[in-house]
N, C-alpha and C positions, 0 to 999 in steps of 0.2 A: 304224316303229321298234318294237323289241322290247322286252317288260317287261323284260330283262335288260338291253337297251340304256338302258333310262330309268334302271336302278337303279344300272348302272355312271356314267351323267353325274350323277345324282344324291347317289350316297354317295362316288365315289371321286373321283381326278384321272389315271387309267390311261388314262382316254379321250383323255387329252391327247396330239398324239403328236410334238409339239417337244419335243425332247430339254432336258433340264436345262441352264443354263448353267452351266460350270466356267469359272471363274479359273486364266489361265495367269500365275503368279506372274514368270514370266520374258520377260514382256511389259512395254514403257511401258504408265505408268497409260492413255494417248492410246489406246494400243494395247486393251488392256483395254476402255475406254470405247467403241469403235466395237464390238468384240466385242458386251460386252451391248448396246447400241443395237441390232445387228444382230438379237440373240436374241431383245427385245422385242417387234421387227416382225415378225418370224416368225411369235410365240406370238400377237400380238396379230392378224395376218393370218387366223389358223389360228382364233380363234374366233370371227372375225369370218363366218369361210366356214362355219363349224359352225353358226350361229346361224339365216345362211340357210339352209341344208339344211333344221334343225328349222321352221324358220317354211312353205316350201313343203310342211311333212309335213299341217300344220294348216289 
């Protein structure tokens, strides 16, 4: 991993690369609610696979 790489997971959140969740207002709340669930698992997928990466760096 790159000093530049350490400095962006370090200072930023750019690294992150799940997109933001948006609120579709013209959705059931039900609707809504499996959305972000969905976005959760993704994000939480995503750093869970990041964390192994770094750990096999060390």
């Amino acid at each position: 991993m790159t000093p530049e790489e350490k400095k962006e997971i370090l200072e930023t959140y750019k690294w992150i690369k799940v997109k933001y969740y948006q609120l579709d207002e013209n959705k059931s709340w039900e609707e809504r609610y499996r959305d972000l669930e969905k976005h959760h698992w993704e994000e939480t997928n995503f750093l869970i696979a990041k964390i192994r990466e770094i750990i096999e760096l060390i």
